[in-house]
C-alpha positions as CSV (number, residue, x, y, z in Angstrom):
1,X,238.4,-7.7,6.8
2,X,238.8,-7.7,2.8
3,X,239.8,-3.9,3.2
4,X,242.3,-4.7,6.1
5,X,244.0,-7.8,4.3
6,X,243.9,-5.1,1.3
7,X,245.8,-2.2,3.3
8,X,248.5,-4.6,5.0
9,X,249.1,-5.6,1.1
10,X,248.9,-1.6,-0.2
11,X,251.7,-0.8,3.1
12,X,253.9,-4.0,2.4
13,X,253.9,-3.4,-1.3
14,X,255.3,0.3,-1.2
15,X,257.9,-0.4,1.5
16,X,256.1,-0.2,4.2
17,X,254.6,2.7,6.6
18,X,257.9,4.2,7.5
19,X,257.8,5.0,3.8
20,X,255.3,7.4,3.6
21,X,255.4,11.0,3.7
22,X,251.8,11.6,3.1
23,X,248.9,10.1,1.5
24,X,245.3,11.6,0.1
25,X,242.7,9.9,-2.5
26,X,240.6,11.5,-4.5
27,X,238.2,9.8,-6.5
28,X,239.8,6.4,-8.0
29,X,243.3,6.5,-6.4
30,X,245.0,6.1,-3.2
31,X,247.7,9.3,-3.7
32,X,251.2,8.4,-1.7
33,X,254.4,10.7,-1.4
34,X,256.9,8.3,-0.7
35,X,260.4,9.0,0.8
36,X,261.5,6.6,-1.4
37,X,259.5,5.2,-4.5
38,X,262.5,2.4,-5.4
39,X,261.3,0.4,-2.2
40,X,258.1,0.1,-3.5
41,X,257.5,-3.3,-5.4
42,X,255.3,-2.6,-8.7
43,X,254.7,-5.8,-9.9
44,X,253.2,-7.2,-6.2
45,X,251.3,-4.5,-6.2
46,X,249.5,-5.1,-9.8
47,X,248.9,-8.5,-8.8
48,X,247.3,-7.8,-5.8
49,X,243.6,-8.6,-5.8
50,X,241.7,-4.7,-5.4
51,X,244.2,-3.4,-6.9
52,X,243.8,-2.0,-10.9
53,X,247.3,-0.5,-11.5
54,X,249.9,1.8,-9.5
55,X,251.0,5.1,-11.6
56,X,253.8,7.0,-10.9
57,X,253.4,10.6,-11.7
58,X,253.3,14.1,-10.5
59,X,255.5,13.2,-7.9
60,X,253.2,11.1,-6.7
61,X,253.2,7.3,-6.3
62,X,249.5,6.5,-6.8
63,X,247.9,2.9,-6.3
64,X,244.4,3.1,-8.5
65,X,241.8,1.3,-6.3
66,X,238.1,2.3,-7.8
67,X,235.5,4.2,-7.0
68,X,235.3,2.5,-3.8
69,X,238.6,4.0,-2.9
70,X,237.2,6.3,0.1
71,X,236.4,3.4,2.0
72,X,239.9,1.6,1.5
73,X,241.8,4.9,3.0
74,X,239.5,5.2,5.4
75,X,240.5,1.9,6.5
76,X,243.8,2.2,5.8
77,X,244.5,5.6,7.7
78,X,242.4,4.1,11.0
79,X,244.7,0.7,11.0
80,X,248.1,2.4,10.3
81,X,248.4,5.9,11.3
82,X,246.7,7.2,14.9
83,X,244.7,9.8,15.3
84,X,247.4,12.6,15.6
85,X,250.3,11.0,13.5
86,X,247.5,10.1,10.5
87,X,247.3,14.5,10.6
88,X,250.8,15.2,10.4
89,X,250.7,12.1,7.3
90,X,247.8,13.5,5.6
91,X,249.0,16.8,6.1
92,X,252.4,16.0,4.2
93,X,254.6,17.8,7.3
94,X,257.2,15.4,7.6
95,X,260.7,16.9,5.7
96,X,261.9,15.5,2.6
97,X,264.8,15.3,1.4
98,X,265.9,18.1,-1.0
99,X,266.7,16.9,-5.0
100,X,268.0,19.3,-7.6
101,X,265.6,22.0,-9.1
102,X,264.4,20.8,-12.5
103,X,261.4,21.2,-14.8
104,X,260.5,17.8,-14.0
105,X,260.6,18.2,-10.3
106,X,258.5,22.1,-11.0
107,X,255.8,20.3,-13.0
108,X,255.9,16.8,-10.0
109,X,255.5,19.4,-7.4
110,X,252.4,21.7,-9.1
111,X,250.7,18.1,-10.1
112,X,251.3,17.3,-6.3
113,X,249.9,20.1,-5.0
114,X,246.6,21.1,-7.6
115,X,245.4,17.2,-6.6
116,X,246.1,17.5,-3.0
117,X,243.9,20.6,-2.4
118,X,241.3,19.8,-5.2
119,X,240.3,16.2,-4.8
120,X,239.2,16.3,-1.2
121,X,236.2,18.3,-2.6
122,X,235.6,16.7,-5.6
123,X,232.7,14.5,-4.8
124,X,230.9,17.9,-3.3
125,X,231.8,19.7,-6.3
126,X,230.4,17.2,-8.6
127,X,227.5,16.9,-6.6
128,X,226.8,20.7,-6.1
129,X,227.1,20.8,-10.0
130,X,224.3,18.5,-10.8
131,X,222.0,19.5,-8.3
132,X,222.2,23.0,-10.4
133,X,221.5,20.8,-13.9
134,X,218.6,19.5,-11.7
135,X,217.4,22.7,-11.0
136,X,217.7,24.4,-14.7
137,X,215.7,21.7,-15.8
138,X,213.3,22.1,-12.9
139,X,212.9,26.0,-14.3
140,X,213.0,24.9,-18.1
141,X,209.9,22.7,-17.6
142,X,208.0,25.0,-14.8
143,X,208.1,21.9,-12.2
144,X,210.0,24.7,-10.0
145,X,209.9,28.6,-9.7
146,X,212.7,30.4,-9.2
147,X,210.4,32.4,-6.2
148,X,209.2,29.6,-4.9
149,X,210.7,28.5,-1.0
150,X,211.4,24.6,-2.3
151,X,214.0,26.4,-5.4
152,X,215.6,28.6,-3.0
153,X,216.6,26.2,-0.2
154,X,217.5,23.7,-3.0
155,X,219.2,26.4,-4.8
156,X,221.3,27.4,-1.7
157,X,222.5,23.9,-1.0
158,X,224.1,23.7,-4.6
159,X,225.5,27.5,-4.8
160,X,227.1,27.5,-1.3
161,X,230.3,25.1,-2.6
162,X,230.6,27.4,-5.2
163,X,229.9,30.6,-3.0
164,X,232.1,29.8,-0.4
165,X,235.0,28.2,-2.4
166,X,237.6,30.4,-0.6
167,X,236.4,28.6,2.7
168,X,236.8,25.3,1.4
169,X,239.6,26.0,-0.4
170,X,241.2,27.8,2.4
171,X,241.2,24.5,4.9
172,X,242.5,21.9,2.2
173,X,245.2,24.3,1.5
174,X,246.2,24.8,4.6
175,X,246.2,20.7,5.6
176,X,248.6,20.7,1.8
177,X,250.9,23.6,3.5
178,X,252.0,22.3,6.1
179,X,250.1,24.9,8.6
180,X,247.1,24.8,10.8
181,X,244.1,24.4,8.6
182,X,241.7,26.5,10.7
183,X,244.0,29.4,10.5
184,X,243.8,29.3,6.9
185,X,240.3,28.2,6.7
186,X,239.5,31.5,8.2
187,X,241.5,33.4,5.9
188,X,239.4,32.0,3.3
189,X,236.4,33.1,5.8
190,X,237.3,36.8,5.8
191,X,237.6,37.1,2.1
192,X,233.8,36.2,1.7
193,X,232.7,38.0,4.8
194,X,229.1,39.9,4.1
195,X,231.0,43.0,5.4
196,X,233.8,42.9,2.3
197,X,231.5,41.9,0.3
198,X,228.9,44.8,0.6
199,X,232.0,47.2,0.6
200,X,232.5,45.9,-2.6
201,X,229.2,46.8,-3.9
202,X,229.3,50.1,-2.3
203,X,232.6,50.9,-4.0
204,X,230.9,49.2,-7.4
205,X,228.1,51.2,-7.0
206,X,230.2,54.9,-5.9
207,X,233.4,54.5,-7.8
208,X,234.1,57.7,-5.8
209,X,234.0,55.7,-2.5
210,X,237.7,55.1,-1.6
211,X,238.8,52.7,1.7
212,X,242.1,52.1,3.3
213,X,244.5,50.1,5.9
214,X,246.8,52.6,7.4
215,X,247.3,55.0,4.8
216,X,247.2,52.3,1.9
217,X,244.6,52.5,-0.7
218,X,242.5,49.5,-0.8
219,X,240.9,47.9,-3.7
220,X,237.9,45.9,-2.5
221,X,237.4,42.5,-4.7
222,X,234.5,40.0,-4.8
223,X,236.5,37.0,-3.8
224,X,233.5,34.8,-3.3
225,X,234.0,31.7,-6.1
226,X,237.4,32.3,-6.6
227,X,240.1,29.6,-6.6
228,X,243.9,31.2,-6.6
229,X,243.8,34.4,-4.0
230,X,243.2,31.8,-1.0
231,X,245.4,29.2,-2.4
232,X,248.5,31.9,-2.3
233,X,247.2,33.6,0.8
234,X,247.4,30.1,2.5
235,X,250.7,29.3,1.2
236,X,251.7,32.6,2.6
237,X,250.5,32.3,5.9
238,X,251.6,28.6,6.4
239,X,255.1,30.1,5.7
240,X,254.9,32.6,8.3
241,X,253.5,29.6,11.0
242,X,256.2,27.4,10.3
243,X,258.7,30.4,11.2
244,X,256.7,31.8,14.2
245,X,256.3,28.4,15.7
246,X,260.3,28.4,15.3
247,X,261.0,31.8,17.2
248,X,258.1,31.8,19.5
249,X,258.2,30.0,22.9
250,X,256.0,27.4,23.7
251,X,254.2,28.3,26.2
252,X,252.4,31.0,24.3
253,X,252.9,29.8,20.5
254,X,249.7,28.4,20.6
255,X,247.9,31.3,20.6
256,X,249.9,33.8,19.3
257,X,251.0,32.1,16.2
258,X,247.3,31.8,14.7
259,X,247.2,36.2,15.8
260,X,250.0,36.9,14.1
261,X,249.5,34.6,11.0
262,X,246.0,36.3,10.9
263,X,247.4,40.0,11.6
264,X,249.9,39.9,8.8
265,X,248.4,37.4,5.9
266,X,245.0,39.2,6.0
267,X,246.4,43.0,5.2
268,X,249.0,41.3,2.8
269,X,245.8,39.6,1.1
270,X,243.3,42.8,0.3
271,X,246.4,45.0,-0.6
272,X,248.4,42.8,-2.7
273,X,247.9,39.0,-2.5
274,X,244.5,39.3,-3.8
275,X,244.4,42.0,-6.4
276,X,247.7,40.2,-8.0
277,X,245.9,36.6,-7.9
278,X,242.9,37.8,-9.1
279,X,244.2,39.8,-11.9
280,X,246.1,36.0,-13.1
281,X,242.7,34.4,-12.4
282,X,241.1,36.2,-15.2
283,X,244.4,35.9,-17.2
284,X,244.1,32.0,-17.6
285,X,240.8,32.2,-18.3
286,X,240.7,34.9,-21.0
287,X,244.3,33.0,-22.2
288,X,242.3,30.0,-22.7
289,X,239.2,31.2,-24.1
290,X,241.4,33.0,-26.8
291,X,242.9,29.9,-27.4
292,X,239.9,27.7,-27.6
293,X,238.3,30.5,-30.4
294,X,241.2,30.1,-32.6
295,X,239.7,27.0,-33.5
296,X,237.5,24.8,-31.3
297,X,237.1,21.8,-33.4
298,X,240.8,21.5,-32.7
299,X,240.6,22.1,-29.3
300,X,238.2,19.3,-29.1
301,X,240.1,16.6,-30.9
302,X,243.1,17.5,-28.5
303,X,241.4,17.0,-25.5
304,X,238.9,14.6,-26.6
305,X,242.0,12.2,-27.5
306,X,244.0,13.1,-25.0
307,X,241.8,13.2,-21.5
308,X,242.6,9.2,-20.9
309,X,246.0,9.4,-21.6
310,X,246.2,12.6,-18.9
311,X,243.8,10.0,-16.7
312,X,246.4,7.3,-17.3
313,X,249.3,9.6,-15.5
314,X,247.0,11.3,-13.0
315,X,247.8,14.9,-14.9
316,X,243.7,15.5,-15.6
317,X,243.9,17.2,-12.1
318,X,246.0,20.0,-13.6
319,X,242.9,20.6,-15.8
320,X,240.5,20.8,-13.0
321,X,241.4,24.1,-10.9
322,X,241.0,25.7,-14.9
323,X,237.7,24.4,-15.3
324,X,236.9,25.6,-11.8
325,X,239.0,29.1,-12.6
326,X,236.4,29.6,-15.6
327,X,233.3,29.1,-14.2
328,X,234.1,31.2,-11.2
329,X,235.5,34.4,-13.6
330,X,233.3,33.6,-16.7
331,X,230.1,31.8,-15.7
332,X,230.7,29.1,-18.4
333,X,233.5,26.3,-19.0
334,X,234.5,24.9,-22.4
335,X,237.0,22.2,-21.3
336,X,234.7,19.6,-19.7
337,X,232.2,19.5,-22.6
338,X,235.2,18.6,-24.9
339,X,236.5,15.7,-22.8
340,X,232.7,14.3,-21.9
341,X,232.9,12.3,-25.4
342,X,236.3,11.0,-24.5
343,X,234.2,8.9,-21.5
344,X,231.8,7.6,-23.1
345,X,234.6,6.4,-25.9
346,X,236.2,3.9,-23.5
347,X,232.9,3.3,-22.3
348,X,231.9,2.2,-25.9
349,X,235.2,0.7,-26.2
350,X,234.6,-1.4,-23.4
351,X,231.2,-2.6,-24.5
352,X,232.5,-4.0,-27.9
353,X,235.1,-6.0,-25.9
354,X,232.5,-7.2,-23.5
355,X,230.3,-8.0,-26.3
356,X,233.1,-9.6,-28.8
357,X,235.1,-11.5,-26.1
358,X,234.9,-15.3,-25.0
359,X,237.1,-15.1,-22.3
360,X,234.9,-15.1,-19.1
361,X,237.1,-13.9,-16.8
362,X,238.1,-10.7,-19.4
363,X,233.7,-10.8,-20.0
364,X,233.6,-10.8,-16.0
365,X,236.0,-7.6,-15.8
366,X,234.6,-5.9,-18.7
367,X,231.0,-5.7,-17.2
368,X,231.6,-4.1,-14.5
369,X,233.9,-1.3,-16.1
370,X,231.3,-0.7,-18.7
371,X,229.3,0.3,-16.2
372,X,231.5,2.3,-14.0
373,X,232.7,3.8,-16.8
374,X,228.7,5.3,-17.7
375,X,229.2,7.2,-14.5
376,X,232.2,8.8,-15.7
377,X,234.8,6.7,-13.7
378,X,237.3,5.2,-16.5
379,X,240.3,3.7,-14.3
380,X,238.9,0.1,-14.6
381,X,238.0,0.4,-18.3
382,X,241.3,1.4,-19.1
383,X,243.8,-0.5,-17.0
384,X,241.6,-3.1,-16.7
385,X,240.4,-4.1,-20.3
386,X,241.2,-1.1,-22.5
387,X,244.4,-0.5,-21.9
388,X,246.1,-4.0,-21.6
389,X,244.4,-5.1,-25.2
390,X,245.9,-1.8,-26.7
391,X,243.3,-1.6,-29.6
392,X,240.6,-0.6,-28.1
393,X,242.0,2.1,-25.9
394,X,243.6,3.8,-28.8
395,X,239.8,3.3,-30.6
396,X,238.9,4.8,-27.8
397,X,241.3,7.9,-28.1
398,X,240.3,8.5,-31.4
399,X,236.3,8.4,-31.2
400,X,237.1,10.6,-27.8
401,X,238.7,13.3,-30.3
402,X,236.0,12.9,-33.2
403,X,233.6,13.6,-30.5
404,X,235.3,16.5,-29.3
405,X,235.8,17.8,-32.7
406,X,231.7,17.8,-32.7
407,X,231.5,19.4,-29.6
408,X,233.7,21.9,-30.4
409,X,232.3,22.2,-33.7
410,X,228.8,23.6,-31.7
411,X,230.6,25.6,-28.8
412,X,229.3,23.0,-26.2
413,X,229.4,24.6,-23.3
414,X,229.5,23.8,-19.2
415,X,227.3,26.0,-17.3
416,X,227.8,24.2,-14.0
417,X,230.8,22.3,-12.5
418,X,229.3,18.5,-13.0
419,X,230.9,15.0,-13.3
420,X,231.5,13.4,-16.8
421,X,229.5,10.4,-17.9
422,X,225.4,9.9,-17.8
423,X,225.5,12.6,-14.6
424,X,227.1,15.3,-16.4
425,X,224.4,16.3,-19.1
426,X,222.6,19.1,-16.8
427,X,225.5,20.9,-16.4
428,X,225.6,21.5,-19.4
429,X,221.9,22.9,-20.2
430,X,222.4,26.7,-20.2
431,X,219.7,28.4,-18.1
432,X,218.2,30.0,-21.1
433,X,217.0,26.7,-22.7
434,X,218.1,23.4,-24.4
435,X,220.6,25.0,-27.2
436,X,223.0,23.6,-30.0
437,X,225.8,23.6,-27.5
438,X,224.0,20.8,-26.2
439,X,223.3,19.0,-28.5
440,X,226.1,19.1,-30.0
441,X,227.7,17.2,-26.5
442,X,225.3,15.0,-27.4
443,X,226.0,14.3,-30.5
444,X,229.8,14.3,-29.5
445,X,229.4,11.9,-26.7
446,X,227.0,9.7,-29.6
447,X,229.8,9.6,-32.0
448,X,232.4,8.8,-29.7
449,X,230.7,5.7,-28.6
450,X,229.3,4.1,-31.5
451,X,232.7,5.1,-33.2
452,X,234.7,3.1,-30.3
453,X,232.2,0.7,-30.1
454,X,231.6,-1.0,-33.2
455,X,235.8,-0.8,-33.7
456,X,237.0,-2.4,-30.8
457,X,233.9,-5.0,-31.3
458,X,235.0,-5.6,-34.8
459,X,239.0,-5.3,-34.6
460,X,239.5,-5.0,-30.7
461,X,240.3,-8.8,-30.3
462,X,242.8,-10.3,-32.7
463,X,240.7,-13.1,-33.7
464,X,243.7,-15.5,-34.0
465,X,245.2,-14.8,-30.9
466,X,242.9,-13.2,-28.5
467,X,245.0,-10.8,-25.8
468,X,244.1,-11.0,-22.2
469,X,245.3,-8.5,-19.2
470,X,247.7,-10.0,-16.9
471,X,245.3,-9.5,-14.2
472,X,241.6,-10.1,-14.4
473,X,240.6,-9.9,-11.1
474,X,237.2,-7.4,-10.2
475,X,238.0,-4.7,-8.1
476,X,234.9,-5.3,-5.9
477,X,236.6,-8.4,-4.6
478,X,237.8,-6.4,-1.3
């Protein structure tokens, strides 16, 4: 009942479910496009027990729930949308109307679009990723063998998100188009078939061996692990299904869209879609890596002091698909080591206002974000207690990029994609042995929290006027 009273709160506070256009979550945050964002009432919403804070951004109108924000949409979709009209809302298929083109409306719409494909498989991402750390460290103290049956069933269960990334990626981009997600999902299916991928080998391993589709040479690709040749090729054949489904009478639409979708998109994919996306794949990531040799110490204080204030505005998912992008075309990631000190910062923050504070109901918020936030979830630390007393978000901010400055300093490195806080370590033990790259996260994430710490618990709190958020209210109470 908590989570019902909750939703009939969320709906009357942004203008009701006529309003909506579509609406995901990923890990903290209810994500709603609105048709209209200026019916939506702000200030109700902030003051509504459950609630930490609403952020617009991205294009997005996003109301920041907490970790326990899976179970809110659930209820929230179940109560307000039935079974076939909570697709079409999830799926974002209902028109919109059409504003000028801008930068701002370019960079609303990409936001849009990274989080809505992404954060549906965050939480199996995340816990792919640390059941490889698990499994290094298994190997790096001989509890497991790498021939033994127990590692390689393990071992399966954490590669195959990884492996078949083009599957995955393939249905969520699909439900974001606008098109029929199983027609996409296949796509994604194909691309990873065993059959392309041993012509692959073959051509690898006889650069002589040529193949091709009516005439046209082909150049074969590994596509399993990669992130932007499905994304396009789903785009492209959602594009297609909205026009067939147009020309196409009904009576045999249903049938003969998915053929022809499949027919076209497929050919377009290995001949051109494909080589083109894969070729700006490894772009971004060699454009980044060049970037982050120039100087990685720098690199780290950016992103070390900047990660909560892209978490504030929801634009950390634009950083994801390129930690992602690396690790599927490189085999290591350097941007998630640099923003693991900038977590444990708030959460060191948010211990020294715990500890300093005599407010009980700021004492009574502060606990439970200090402990969310050692799991790597930082919404309630920062809009909760952070954020509102000012101080000890920006010491927070700054220990986040002396931390990454360390981490940089010692070329910490991701081997695995993992979550940030306590659970994120393992990724980031290479599976050669415990090195200074570690370490050095370590010593980064150390730094950061007895930096943000021991300020905000000494200058957090003006001591003649103690500041406390307009809302203290713990977002378990649902």
């Amino acid at each position: 009942m908590g989570y019902a009273i909750l939703c009939d709160e969320i709906i009357s506070g942004i203008g009701g479910r006529d309003n909506i256009i579509s609406v995901i979550h990923c890990a903290t945050r209810l994500r709603f496009r609105l048709k209209d964002n200026s019916r939506a009432n702000n200030e109700q919403l902030k003051e509504t027990a459950g609630i930490i804070t609403v952020v617009e951004s991205g294009g997005q109108y996003q109301v920041v729930i907490g970790s326990h924000v899976g179970e809110v949409y659930n209820t929230l979709t179940s109560l307000y949308f039935p079974e076939t009209d909570q697709q079409q809302k999830t799926e974002g298929n209902l028109p919109e109307e059409r504003t000028p083109f801008s930068f701002k409306r370019l960079l609303n719409s990409a936001v849009d679009i990274i989080s809505s494909i992404f954060a549906p498989l965050l939480g199996i991402l995340v816990a792919a990723g640390l059941i490889k750390g698990m499994l290094i460290l298994s190997v790096l103290f001989h509890w497991l063998s790498k021939e033994s049956g127990t590692y390689k069933i393990i071992f399966a269960a954490s590669d195959a998100a990884f492996f078949f990334m083009p599957i995955l990626l393939g249905y969520t981009a699909g439900k974001k188009f606008g098109g029929n997600p199983l027609v996409t999902l296949l796509i994604g299916a194909a691309l990873v078939h065993p059959s392309m991928i041993d012509i692959f080998n073959n051509t690898q391993a006889h650069p002589d061996l040529h193949y091709r589709f009516m005439g046209i040479p082909i150049t074969f690709i590994n596509y399993s692990s990669t992130v932007i040749p499905v994304i396009l090729a789903a785009w492209f054949s959602c594009w297609l299904e909205k026009r067939f489904n147009q020309w196409l009478h009904a009576s045999i639409k249903a049938f003969s869209t998915p053929f022809l979708c499949l027919v076209i998109t497929l050919p377009a994919t290995f001949l051109v879609i494909g080589p083109l996306a894969t070729d700006l794949s490894r772009g971004i990531g060699e454009g980044y890596m060049w970037v982050w040799q120039l100087n990685p110490m720098i690199a780290g204080a950016f992103f070390g002091a900047m990660w909560q204030i892209f978490v504030i505005f929801g634009l950390h998912w634009g950083l994801a698909p390129l930690m992602i992008n690396n690790l599927m075309t490189r085999g290591i990631d350097t941007i998630s080591p640099l923003v693991q000190p900038a977590v444990w910062a708030q959460s060191g923050a948010t211990l020294g206002v715990l500890l300093r504070t005599r407010d009980a109901k700021l004492k009574s918020l502060a606990g439970p974000s200090f402990i969310s936030s050692i799991f790597g979830i930082t919404e309630p630390a920062i809009y909760g207690v952070n954020l509102p007393l000012k101080r000890p978000f920006i010491f927070g901010c700054i220990g986040g990029a002396l931390g990454g400055a360390i981490t940089g300093y010692y070329h910490g490195t991701s081997y695995a994609f993992g979550a940030l806080g306590i659970f994120g370590f393992p990724s980031f033990i290479s599976p050669n042995g415990i090195d200074s790259g570690f370490w050095g996260i370590v010593a980064g994430s150390v730094v950061a929290f007895l930096f943000s710490f021991i300020s905000s618990w000494l200058y957090g709190i003006p001591q003649e006027k103690p500041v406390t958020p307009n809302k203290l209210r713990s977002v378990s109470s649902t």
